[in-house]
Every structure is written in structure tokens, then in C-alpha cells.
C-alpha positions in Angstrom: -30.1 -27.2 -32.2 -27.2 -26.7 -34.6 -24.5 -25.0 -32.8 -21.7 -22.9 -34.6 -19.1 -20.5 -33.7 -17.9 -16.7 -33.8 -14.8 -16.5 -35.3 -12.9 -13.6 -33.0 -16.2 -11.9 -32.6 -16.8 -12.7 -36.4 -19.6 -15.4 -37.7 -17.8 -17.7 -40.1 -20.2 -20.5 -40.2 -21.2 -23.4 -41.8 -24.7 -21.6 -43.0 -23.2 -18.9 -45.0 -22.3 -21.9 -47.0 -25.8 -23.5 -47.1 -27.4 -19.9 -47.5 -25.0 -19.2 -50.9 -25.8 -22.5 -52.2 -29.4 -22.0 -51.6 -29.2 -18.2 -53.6 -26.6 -19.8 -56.5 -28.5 -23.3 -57.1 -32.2 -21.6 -57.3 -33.2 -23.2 -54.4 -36.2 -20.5 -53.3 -37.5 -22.3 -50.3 -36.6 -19.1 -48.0 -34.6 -17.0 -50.4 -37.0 -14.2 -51.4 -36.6 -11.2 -53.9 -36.8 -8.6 -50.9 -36.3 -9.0 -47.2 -37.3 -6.4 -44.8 -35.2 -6.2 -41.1 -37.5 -5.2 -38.3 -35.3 -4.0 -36.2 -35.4 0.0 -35.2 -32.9 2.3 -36.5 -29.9 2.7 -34.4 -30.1 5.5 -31.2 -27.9 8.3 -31.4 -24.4 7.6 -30.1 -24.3 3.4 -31.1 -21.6 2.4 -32.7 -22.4 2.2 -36.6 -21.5 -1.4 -38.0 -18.3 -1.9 -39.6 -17.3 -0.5 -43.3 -16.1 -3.4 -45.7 -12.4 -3.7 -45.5 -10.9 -2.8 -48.7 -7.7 -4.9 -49.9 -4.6 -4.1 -48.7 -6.3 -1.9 -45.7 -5.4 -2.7 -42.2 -7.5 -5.2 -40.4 -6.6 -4.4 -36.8 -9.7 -3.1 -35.0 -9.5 0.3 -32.1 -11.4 -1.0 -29.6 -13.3 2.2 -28.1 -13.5 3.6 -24.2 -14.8 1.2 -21.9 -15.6 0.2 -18.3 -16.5 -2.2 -16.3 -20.1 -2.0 -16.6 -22.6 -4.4 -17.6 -23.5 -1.8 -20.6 -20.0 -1.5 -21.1 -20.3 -5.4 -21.6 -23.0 -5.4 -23.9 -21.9 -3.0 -25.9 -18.5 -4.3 -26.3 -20.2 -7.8 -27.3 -22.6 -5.9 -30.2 -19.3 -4.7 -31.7 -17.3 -8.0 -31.6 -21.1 -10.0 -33.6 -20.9 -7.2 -35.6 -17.7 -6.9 -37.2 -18.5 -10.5 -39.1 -20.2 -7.8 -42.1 -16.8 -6.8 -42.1 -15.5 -10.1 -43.4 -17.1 -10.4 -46.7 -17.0 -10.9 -49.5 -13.2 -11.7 -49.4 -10.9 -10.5 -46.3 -8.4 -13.1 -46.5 -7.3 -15.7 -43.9 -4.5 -13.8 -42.9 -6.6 -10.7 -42.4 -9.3 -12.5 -40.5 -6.8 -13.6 -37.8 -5.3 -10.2 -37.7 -8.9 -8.8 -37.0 -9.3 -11.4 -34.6 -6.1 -11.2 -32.7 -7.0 -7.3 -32.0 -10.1 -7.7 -30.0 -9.5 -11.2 -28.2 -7.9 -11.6 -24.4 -4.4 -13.4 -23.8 -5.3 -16.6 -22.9 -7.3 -16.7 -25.9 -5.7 -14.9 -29.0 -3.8 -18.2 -30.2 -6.8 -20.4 -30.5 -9.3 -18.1 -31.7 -7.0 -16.9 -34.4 -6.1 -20.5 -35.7 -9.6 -20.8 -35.7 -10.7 -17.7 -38.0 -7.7 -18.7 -40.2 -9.6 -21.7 -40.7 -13.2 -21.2 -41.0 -12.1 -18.0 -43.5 -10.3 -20.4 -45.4 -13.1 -22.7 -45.8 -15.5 -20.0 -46.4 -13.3 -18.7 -49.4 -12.7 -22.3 -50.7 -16.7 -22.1 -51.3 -16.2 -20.1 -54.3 -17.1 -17.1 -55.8 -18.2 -14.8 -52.8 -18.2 -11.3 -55.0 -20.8 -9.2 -54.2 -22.2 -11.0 -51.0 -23.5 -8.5 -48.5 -24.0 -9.7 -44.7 -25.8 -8.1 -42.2 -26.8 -8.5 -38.8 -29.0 -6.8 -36.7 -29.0 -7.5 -33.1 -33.1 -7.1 -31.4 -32.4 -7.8 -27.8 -29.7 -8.8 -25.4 -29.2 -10.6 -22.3 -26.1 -10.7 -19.4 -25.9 -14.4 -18.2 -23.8 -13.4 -15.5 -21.4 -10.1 -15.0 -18.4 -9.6 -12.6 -15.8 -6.8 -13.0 -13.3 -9.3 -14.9 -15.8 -10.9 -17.2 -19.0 -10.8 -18.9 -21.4 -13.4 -20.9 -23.7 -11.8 -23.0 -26.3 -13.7 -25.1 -27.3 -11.6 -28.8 -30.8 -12.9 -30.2 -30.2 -10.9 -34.0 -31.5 -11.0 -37.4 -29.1 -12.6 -40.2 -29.4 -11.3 -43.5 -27.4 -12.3 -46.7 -27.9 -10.3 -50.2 -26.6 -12.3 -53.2 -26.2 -10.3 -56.5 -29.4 -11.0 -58.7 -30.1 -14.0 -56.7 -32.2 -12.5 -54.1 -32.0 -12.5 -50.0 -32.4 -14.7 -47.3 -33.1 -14.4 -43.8 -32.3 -16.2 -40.7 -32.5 -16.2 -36.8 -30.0 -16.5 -33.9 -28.5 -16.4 -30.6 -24.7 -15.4 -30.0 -23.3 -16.1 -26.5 -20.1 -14.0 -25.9 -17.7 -14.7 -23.4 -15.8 -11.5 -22.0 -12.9 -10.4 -19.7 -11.6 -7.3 -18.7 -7.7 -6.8 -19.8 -5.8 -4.1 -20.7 -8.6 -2.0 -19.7 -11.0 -3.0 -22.5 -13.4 -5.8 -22.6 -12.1 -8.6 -25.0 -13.4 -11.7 -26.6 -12.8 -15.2 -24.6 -15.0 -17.2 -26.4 -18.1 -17.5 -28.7 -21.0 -19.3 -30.1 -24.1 -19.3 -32.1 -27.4 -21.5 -32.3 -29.6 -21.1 -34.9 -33.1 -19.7 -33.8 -35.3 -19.4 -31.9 -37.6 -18.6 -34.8 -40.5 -16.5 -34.6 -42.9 -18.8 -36.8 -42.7 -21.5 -38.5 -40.9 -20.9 -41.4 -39.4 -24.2 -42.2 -40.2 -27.5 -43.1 -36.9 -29.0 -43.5 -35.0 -28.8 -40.5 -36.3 -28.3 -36.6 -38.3 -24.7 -35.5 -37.3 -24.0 -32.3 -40.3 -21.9 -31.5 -43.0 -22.4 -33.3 -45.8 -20.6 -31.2 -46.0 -16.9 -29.9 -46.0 -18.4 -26.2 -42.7 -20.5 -26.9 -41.1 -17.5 -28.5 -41.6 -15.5 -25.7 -41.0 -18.5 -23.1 -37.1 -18.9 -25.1 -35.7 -14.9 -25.0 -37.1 -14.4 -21.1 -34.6 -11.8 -20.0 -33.8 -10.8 -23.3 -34.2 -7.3 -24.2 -33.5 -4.2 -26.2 -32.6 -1.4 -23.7 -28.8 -1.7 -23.9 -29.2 -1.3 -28.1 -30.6 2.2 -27.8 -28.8 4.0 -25.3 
């Protein structure tokens, strides 16, 4: 399993590069002309994803009301994946650590701003990133574990990247999100993502991680969608 990491609640990783290359090099092995998201439409009350953030526009995120609940939690962790649409196509590397700095704990900011400096500065070294659209949509959720001072919160969700006339691909993954409660607010203390696990097999080029409807079900036990539709 390739393993990756959120950027300050933001996915910077190394298969947005391997997803634009597949859409700008023809490579049509999973790009297709139109991809469908499965996920249900948002309840009333969620928290609607992020708008892009227009040049010269401040990057700091207002964290909402929170508590100390596990809801609280999940919620909190569904915002932090999600602002990653808010990154492209071009927030700068500045920007990205301001973003980042705003919703991560103490003991954390430092590191996990040097580090969405960084991947944003690779990701823009890529090239031309105009007019790529990101989404994610999270299906199902899980708490690992949940105390009043922190939370880990595992995110199975549906990737999506749109290139201008170069179609759409689609991808698969779990986020784990580590919490603590500071400053009344639930903030980021570290992050990851693993690719998969994959409902069929769709690939032939690299590992499936479930490849059968009885291992797909077997890898998200515990997982599931009641926190997203509150």
C-alpha cells in the first residue's frame, strides 16, 4: 500500500502528479470522458466544501463551533480532508502554510506548515495546473479511538480530478486524521492517506487492495456514513 500525506488537512500528494500526467500525456487507462460520484447529496446543516481561493484573498480558515464529541470529531476531520479542493489550481506555497497554520494544534503547526510549503511547491513545479478541479467526497467514516483531548478519525472518500478537455479520473482512499482538543476547537495533529481499498478491480498496473465484494466489506468494518448526514 502506497502511503501519502495530508498537508494541514489538505491532500498534496504524489498522485495528483501521476493523475495530471495521465490526463495531459493521453494516457486513458482510467481517465474517462465522464465520471459519476456515488456518494448522496449532502444533509441539511453539513458544512458545504470549500470555495476556490481567489488570489490575493485570505487563506486563514474560521474554524466553526465545536465540542468534545465524537461527532464533533468527525465533523471537524471532514472539513480539515476537504479543504484540499481548496488548494487548486494555484494557492501558492505561502498561502498553503497559512491555510495550514489556521487549523493545526501547537505542537504541530511548525512541521505541518514546512511540510504544505513543500508538497505545494512541488505540486506547482509540475506545471501548468489551470483549470484542474479536485473533488472529494467522503462515503463513510470511522473513530479509531476518541477521548476528550483527541480524536483519530479514519475518511474512506471518493477522489475526483477534472482536467480541461482531457477528461476525469477517479480514485479511492482512506485518510486517518489525528485530533486534539485546544483552544476549544478540534485541530489537526497529524495526517495520512493510503490509496484504496478499491471496490473492483480496476487496475492492472499497480496492487487492488480489495478486489472481491467480501474483502471490500472485510477492509471498511466499522466504517460508516451516519456522521455525514446529520
Amino acid at each position: 500500500m502506497r502511503r501519502t500525506l495530508i498537508i494541514g488537512g489538505a491532500i498534496v500528494t504524489v498522485i495528483v502528479a501521476t493523475s495530471v500526467w495521465r490526463l495531459t500525456t493521453g494516457d486513458t487507462q482510467t481517465a474517462t470522458p465522464e465520471a459519476k460520484s456515488p456518494v448522496k447529496a449532502a444533509a441539511a446543516g453539513a458544512q458545504p466544501a470549500p470555495s476556490k481561493i481567489e488570489p490575493g484573498a485570505t487563506t486563514t480558515i474560521t474554524l466553526p463551533r465545536a465540542d468534545r464529541s465524537e461527532t464533533s470529531a468527525v465533523s471537524a476531520a471532514v472539513r480539515f480532508l476537504e479543504l484540499d479542493e481548496a488548494l487548486f489550481p494555484g494557492v501558492s506555497p505561502t498561502d498553503a502554510r497559512t491555510m495550514s497554520d489556521s487549523i493545526t494544534s501547537t505542537n504541530a503547526r511548525d512541521r505541518l506548515g514546512k511540510r504544505a510549503e513543500q508538497h505545494q511547491t512541488e505540486l506547482l513545479a509540475k506545471g501548468d495546473l489551470q483549470g484542474l478541479i479536485l473533488r472529494l467526497a467522503p462515503i463513510s467514516t470511522r473513530v479509531r479511538n476518541h477521548t476528550l483531548t483527541s480524536s483519530t478519525v479514519d475518511i474512506f472518500f471518493l477522489r475526483l480530478w477534472s482536467f480541461p478537455k482531457s477528461g476525469a479520473l477517479d480514485d479511492y482512499a482512506t485518510a486517518q486524521l489525528d485530533l486534539v482538543w485546544e483552544t476549544n476547537q478540534w485541530r489537526l495533529a497529524d495526517s495520512s492517506v493510503i490509496d484504496g481499498p478499491y471496490p473492483v478491480a480496476r487496475f492492472t498496473s499497480r496492487p487492488v487492495l480489495a478486489s472481491t465484494a467480501k474483502r471490500f466489506e472485510d477492509s471498511l468494518a466499522g466504517y460508516d456514513d451516519k456522521e455525514l448526514y446529520r
